[in-house]
C-alpha positions in Angstrom: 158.2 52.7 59.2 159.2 53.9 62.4 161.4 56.9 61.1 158.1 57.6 58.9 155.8 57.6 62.0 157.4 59.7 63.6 157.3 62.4 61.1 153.5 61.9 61.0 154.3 60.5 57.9 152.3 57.2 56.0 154.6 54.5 54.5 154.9 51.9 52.5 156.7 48.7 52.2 157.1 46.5 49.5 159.0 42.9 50.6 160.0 40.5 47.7 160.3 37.5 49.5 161.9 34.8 47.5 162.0 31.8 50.2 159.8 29.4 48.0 161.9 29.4 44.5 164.7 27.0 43.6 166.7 25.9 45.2 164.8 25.2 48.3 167.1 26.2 51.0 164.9 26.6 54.3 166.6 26.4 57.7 167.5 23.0 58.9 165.6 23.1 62.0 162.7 24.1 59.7 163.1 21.2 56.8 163.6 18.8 59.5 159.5 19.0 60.9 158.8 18.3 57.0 161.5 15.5 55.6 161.0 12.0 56.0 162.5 11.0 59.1 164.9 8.1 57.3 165.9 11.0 54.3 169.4 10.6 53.8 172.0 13.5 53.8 172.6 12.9 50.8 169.0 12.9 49.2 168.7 16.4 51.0 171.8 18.0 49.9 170.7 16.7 46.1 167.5 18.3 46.7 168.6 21.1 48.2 170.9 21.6 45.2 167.8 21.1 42.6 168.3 23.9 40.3 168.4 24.9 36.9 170.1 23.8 34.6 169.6 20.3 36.6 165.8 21.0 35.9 166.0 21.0 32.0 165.8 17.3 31.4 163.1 17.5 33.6 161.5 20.4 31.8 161.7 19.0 28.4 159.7 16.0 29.7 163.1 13.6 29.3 163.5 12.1 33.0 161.2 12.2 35.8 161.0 12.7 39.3 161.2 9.8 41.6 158.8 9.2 44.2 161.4 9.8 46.7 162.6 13.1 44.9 159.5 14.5 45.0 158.6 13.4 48.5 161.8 15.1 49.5 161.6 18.4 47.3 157.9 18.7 48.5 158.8 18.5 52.3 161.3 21.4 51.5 159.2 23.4 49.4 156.8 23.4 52.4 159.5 23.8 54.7 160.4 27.5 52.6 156.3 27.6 53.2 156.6 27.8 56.7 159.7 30.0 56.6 158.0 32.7 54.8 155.2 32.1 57.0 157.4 32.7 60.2 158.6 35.8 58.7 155.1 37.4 57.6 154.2 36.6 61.1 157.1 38.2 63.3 156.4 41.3 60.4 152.4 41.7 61.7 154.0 41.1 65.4 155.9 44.2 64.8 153.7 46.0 63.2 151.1 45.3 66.2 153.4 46.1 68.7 154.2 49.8 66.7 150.5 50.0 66.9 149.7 50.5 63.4 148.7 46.9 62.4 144.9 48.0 63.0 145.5 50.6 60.5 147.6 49.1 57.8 146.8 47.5 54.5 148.5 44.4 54.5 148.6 42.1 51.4 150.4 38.8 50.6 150.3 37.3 47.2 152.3 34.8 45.8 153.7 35.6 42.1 153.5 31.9 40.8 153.0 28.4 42.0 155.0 25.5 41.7 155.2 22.3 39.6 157.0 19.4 42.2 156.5 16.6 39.3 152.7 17.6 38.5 151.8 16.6 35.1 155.3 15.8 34.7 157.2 19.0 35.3 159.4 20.6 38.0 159.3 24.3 39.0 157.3 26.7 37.2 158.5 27.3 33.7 156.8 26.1 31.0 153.3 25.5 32.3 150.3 27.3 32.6 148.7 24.5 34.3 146.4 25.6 37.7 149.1 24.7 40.0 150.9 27.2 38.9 147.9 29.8 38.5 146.4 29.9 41.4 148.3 31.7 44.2 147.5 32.6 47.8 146.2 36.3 47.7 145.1 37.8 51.1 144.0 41.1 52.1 143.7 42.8 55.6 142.4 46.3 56.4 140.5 46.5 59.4 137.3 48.5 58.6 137.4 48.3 55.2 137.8 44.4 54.1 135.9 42.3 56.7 137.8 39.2 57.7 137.7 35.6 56.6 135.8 36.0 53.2 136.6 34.3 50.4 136.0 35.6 47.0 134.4 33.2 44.4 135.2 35.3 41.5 138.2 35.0 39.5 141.0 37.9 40.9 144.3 38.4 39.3 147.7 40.4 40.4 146.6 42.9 37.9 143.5 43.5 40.8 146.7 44.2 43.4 147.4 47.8 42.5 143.6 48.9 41.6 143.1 47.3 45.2 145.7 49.5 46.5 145.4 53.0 45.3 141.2 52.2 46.6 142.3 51.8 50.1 144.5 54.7 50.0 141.7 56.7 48.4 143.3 57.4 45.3 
């Protein structure tokens, strides 16, 4: 961005941030404001470790999730939720403090949502049920998409691009 700028130059940057997939790894300091306060090492490092191929039994519908599991796997799924969120924020910070927030097209989308032992399953493979549908899509461009709307009509990823090369004026 910077080198950009100075060359009077637009950019573009496209960040593939894979903090809420399997495993769910998030920074201890992090996982610990969402787990149980009485979680056991152990139940964390199993959860932690909660990965395909452990998932397939879980997939094929042939053992479940306990309570507990799915206590723990959801406190570090939100956990990687809050990472991510840490990260998007300190990019905006620096993007603000360039100066160019104001006057860059920002857009977060998730690519998929999770199953944590909704109608059965784990992860997100093998369902096309609405927790795995519906994803977070925001949009920011000062002056051009006015802030805090949300849109009742159905959007997709395949409205990303369309969305982009508009902004741009292409």
């Amino acid at each position: 961005m910077k080198s950009q700028r100075a060359d009077g130059k637009p950019f573009f940057a496209f960040i593939n941030a894979m903090e809420p997939h399997l495993p769910y790894t998030p920074p201890d300091d992090v996982a610990k404001q969402f787990l149980p306060a009485d979680a056991t090492a152990e139940e964390v490092a199993e959860a932690r470790s909660f990965d395909f191929p452990k998932t397939l039994p879980f997939l094929l519908g042939t053992q479940s999730l306990t309570a507990r599991q799915r206590t723990i796997l959801t406190a570090l799924y939100d956990a990687e939720i809050a990472t991510l969120d840490a990260s998007i924020g300190r990019m905006l910070d620096t993007l603000e403090k360039e100066g160019v927030l104001d006057e860059t097209l920002v857009i977060v989308c998730g690519d998929h949502g999770e199953n944590l032992g909704d109608h059965g399953l784990v992860e997100h493979r093998f369902s096309l049920h609405r927790s795995i549908r519906r994803v977070p899509l925001v949009v920011r461009l000062p002056g051009r998409f006015d802030g805090g709307r949300t849109v009742a009509n159905v959007v997709s990823l395949e409205d990303v691009l369309p969305t982009v090369l508009e902004a741009c004026g292409v």
